[in-house]
Backbone bond lengths (Angstrom), bond angles and torsions (degrees), N, CA, C in turn:
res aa  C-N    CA-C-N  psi(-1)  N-CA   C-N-CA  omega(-1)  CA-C   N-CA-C  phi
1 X - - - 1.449 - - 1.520 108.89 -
2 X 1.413 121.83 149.70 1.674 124.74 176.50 1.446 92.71 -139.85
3 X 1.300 109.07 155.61 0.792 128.42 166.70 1.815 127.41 -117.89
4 X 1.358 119.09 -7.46 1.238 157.74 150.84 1.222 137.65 -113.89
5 X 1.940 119.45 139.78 1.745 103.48 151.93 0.741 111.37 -106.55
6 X 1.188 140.81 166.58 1.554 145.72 -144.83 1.484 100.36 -165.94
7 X 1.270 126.58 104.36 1.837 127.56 -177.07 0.969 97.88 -126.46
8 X 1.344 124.66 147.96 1.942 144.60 -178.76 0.998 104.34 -137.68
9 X 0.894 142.37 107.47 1.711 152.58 152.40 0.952 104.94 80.79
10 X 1.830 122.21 72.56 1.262 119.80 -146.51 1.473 84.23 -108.99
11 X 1.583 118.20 110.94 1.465 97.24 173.80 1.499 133.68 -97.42
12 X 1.430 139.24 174.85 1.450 124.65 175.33 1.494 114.85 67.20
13 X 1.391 120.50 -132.44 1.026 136.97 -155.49 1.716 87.77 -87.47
14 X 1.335 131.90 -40.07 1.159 136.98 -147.01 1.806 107.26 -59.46
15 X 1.319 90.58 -34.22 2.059 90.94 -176.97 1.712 100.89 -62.25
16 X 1.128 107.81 -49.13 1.500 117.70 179.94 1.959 118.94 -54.46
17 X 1.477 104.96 -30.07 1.513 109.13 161.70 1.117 109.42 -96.77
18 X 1.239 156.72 26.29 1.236 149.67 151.83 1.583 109.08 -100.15
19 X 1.505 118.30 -33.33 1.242 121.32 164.04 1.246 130.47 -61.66
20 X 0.988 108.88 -28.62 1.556 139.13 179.03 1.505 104.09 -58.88
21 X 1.441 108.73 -77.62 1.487 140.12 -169.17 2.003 89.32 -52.07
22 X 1.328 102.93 -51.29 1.624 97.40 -162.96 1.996 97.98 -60.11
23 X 1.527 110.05 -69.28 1.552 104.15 161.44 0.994 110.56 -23.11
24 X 1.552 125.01 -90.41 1.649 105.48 -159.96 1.619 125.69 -49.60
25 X 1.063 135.80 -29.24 1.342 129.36 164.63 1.519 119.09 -92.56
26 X 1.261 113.92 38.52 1.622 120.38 -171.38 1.416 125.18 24.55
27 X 1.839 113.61 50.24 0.973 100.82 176.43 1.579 111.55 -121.48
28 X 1.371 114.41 177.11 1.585 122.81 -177.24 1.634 100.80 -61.27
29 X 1.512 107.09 163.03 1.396 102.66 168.35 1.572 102.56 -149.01
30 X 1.049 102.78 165.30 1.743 106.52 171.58 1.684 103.95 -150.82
31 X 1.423 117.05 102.94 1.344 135.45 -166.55 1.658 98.82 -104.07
32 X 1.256 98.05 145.38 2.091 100.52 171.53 1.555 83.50 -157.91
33 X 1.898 104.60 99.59 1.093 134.69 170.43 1.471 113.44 -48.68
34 X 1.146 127.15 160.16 1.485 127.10 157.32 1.834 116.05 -129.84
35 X 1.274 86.63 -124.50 1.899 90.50 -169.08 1.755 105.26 -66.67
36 X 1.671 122.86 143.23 0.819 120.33 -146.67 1.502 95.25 -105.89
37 X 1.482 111.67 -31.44 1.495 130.74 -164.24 1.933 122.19 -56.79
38 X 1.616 75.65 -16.47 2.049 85.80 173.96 1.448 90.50 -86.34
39 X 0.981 160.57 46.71 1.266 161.79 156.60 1.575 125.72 -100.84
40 X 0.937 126.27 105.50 1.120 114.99 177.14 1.792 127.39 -104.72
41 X 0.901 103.58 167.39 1.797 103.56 171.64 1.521 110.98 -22.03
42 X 1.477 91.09 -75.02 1.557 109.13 -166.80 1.471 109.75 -145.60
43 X 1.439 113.60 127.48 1.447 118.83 -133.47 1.709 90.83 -125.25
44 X 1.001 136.85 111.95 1.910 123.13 -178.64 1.559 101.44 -121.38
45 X 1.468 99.11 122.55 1.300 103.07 -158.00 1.510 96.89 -115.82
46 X 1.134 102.89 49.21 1.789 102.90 173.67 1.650 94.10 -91.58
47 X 1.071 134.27 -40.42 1.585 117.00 177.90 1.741 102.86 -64.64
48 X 0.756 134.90 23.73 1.610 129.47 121.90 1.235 138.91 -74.00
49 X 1.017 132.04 57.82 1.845 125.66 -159.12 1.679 96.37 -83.37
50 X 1.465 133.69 30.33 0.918 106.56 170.19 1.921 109.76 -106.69
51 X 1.423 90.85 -2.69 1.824 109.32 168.12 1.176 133.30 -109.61
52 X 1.853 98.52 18.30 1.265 107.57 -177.38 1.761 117.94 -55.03
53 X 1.301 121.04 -43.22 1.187 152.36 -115.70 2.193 78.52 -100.84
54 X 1.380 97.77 -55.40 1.433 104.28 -179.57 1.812 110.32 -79.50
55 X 1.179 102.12 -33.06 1.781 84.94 -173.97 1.521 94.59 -82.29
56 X 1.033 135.56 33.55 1.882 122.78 162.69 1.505 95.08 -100.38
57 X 1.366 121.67 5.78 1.626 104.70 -173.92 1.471 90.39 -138.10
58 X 1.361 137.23 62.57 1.215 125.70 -160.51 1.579 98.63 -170.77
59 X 0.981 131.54 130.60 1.864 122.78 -152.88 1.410 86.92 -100.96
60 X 1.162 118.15 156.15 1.686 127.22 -162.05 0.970 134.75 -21.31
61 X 1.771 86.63 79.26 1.623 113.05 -167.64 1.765 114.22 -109.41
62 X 1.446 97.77 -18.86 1.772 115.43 155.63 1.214 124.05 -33.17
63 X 1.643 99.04 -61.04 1.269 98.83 164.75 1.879 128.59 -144.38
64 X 1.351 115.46 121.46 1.428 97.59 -177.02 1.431 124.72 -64.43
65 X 1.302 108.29 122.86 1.912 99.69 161.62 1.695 112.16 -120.19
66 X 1.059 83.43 164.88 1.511 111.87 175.23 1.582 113.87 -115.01
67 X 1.535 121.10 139.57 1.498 118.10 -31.07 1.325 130.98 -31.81
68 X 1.526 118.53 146.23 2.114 105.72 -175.70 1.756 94.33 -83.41
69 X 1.019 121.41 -40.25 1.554 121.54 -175.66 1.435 129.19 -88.94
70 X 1.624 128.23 143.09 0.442 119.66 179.82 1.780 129.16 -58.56
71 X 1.323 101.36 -43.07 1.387 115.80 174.64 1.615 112.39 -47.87
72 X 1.291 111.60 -50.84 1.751 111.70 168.49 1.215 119.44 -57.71
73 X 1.424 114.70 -21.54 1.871 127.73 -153.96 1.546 78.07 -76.97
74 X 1.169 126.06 -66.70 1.299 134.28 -140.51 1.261 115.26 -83.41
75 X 1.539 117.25 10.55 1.654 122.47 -166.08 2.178 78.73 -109.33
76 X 1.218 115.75 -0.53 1.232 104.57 173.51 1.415 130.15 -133.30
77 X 1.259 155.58 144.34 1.651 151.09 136.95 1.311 119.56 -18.76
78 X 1.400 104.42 110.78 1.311 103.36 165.02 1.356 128.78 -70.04
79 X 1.431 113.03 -9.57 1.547 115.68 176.91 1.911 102.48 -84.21
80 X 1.050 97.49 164.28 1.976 91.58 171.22 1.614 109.94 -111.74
81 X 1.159 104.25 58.65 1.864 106.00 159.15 1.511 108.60 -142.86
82 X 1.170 97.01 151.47 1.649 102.98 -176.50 1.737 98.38 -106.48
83 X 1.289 106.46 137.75 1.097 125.44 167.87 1.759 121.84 -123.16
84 X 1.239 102.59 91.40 1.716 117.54 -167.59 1.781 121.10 -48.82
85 X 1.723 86.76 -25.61 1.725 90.21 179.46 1.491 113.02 -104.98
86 X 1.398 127.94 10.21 1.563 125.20 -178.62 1.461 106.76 -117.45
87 X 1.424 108.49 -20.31 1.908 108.14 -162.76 1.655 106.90 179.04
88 X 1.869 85.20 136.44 1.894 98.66 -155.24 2.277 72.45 -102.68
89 X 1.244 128.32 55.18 1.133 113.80 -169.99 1.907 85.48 -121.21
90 X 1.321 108.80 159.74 1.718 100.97 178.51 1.715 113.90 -104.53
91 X 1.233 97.13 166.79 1.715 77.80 178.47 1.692 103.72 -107.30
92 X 1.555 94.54 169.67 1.470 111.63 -167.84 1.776 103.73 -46.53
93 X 1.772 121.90 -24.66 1.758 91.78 178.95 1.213 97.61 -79.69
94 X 1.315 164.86 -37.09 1.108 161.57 166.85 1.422 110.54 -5.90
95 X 1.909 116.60 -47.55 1.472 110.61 -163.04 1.727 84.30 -90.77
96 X 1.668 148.14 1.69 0.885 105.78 -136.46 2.556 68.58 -111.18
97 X 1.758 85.18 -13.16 1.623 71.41 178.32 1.565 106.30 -72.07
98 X 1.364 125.26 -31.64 1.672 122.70 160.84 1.403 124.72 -38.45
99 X 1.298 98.89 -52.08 1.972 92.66 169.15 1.446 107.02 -62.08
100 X 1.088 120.90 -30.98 1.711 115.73 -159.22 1.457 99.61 -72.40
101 X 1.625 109.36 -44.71 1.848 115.59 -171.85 1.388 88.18 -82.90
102 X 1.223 159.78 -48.33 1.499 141.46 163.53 1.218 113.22 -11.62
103 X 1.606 131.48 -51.16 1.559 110.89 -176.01 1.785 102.31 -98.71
104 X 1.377 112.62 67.46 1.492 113.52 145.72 1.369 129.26 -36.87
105 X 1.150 139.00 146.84 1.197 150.10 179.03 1.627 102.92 -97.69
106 X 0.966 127.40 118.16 1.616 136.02 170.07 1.684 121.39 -114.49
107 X 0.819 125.27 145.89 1.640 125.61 -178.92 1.332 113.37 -78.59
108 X 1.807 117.35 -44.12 1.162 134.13 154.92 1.324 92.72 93.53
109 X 1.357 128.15 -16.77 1.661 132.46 -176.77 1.810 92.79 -87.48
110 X 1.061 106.40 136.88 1.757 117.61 171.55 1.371 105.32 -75.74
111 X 0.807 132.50 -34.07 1.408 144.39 -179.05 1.563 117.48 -69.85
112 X 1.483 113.22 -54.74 1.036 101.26 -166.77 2.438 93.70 -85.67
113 X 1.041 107.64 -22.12 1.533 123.08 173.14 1.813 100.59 -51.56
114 X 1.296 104.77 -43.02 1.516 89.67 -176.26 1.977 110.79 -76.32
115 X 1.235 110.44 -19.06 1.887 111.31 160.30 1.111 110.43 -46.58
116 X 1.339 108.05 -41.64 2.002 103.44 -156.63 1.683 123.82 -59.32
117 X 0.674 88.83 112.62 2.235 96.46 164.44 1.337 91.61 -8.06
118 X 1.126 89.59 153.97 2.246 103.75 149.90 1.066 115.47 -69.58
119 X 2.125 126.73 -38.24 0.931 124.98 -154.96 1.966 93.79 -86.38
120 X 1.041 121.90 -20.97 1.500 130.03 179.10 2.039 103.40 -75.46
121 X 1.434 102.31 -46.17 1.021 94.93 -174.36 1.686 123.18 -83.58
122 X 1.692 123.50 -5.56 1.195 133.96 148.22 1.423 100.59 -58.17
123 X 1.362 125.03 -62.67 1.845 120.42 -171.82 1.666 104.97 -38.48
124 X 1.183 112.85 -75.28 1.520 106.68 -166.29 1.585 120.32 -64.53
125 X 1.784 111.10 -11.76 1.807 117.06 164.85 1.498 88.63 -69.56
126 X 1.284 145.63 -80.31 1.285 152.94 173.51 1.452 120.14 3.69
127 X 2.178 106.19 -47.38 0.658 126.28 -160.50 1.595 118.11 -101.94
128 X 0.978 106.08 -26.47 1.444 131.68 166.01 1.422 119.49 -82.22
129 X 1.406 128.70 -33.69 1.660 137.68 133.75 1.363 119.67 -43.52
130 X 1.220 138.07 -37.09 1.214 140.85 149.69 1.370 132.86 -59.86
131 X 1.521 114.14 -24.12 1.331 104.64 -163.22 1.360 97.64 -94.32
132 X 1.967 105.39 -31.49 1.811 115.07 -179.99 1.860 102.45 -56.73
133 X 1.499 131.95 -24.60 1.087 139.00 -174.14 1.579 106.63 -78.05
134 X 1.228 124.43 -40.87 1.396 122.76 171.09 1.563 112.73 -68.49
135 X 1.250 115.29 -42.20 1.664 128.87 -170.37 1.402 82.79 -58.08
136 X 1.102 128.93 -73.87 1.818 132.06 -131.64 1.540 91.09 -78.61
137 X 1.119 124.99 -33.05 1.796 118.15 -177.39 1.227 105.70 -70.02
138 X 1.619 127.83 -45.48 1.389 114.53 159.48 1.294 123.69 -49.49
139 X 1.150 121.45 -48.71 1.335 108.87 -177.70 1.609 126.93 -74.28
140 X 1.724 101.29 -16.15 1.868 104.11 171.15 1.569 77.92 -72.49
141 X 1.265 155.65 -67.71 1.317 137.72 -128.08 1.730 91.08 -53.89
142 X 1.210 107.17 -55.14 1.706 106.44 -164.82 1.892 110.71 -57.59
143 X 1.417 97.10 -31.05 1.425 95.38 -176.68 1.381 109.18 -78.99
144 X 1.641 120.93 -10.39 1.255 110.90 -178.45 1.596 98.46 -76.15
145 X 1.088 123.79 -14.13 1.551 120.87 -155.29 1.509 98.98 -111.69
146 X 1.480 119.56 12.39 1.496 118.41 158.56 1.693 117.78 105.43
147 X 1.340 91.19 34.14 1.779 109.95 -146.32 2.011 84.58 -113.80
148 X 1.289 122.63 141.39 1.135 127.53 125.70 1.346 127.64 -81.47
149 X 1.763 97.48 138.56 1.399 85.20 -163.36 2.097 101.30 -125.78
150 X 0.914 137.31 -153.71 1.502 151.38 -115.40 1.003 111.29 147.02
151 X 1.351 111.85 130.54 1.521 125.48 156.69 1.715 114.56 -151.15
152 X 1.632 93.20 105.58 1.733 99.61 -165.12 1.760 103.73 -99.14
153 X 1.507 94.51 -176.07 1.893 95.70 -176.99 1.400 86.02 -120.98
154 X 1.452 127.11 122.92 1.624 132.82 147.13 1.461 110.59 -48.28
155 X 1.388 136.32 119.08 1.122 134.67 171.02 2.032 108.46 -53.23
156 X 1.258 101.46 151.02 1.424 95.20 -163.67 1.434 130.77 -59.35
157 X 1.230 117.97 136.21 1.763 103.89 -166.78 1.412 94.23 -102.55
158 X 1.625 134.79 99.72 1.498 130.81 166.18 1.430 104.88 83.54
159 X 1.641 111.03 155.76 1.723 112.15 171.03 1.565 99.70 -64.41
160 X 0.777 127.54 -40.31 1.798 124.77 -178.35 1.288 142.36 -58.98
161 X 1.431 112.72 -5.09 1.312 128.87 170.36 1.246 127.51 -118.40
162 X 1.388 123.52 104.64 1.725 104.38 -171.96 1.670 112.40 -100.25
163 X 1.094 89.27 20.01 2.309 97.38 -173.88 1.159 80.75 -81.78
164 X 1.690 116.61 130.76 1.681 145.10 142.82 0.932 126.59 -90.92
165 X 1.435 98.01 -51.36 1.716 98.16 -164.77 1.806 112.21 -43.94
166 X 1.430 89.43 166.33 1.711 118.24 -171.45 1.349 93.82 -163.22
167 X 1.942 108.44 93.56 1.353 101.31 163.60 1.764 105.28 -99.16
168 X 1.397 115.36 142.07 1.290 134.29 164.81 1.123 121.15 -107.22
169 X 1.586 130.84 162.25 1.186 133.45 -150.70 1.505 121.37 167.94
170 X 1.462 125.54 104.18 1.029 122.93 168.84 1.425 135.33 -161.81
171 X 1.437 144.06 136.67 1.266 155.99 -124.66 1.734 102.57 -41.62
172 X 0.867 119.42 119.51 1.783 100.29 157.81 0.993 127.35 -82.47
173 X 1.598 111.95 135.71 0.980 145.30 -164.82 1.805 126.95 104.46
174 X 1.216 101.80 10.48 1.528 130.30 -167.12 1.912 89.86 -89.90
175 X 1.504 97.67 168.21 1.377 112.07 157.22 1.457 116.57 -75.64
176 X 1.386 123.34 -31.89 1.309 128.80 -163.82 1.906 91.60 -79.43
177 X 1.093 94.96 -55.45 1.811 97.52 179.09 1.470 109.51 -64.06
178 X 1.280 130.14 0.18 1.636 96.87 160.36 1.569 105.78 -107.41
179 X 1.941 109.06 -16.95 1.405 91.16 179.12 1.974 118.41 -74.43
180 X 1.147 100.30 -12.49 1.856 124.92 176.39 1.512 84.60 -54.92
181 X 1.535 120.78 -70.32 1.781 123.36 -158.51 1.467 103.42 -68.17
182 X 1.388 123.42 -2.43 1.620 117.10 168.24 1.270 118.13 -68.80
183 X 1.403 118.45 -28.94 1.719 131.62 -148.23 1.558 85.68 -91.30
């Protein structure tokens, strides 16, 4: 029995199956994403048969895609061509160059951050705009599915790490979901 998921440096696809797993059994979660770049478009995780058993109880957990939400899904084309005179909407490779600039490289030291170029220091704003764009679609995915959700900053662990996020998440109408809507 659990009563929580609990993910730490969950990288790739992995924040997205732990979210999953917490939804499908209506439970709270507290995720702290990592590298974004093991991620792909669309992820089919049936050559795992050792999670078969759990993704039959787990809402589109067959297969991961990107965008996870609907609300993100729909800010884009599902076809991949842009057409400038019918629709200011992007198409699906668009989110997949967003995952790619999601795993920015940061120094995370202030010190050595104040050296950097402009053109270095646009990359990692770029990059850090991207990664808040992946975080928050996971977390509408959960809120589409009835979830309050959270998104906190870990105070910094070392010059060497620039991953913050702390996504939270849990059923509404729960105890965990109104103490989540305090933060």
């Amino acid at each position: 029995s659990c009563s929580v998921v609990v993910s730490l440096h969950a990288c790739g696809a992995a924040s997205d199956l732990a979210i999953a797993a917490a939804v499908g059994h209506s439970l709270p979660f507290a995720v702290s994403p990592c590298c974004i770049g093991k991620v792909k478009s669309i992820r089919n995780l049936s050559n795992m048969p050792s999670l078969a058993k759990e993704r039959a109880s787990i809402p589109n957990c067959g297969i991961i895609s990107y965008p996870r939400s609907e609300a993100v899904m729909s800010c884009f084309l599902t076809e991949n061509y842009h057409d400038d005179s019918t629709s200011e909407k992007l198409c699906i490779d668009d989110y997949s160059l967003i995952l790619t600039a999601a795993d920015y490289s940061s120094t995370g030291d202030k010190n050595e951050s104040d050296q950097l170029t402009d053109e270095q220091k646009a990359h990692e704003r770029r990059g850090r705009l991207s990664k808040l764009i992946v975080e928050t679609d996971r977390l509408v995915w959960a809120e589409e599915h009835g979830y309050i959700i959270r998104m906190m900053q870990i105070p910094q662990l070392g010059n060497s790490y620039p991953k913050k996020e702390l996504l939270l998440g849990a059923k509404k109408g729960t105890l965990a979901a109104e103490e989540i809507s305090r933060l």
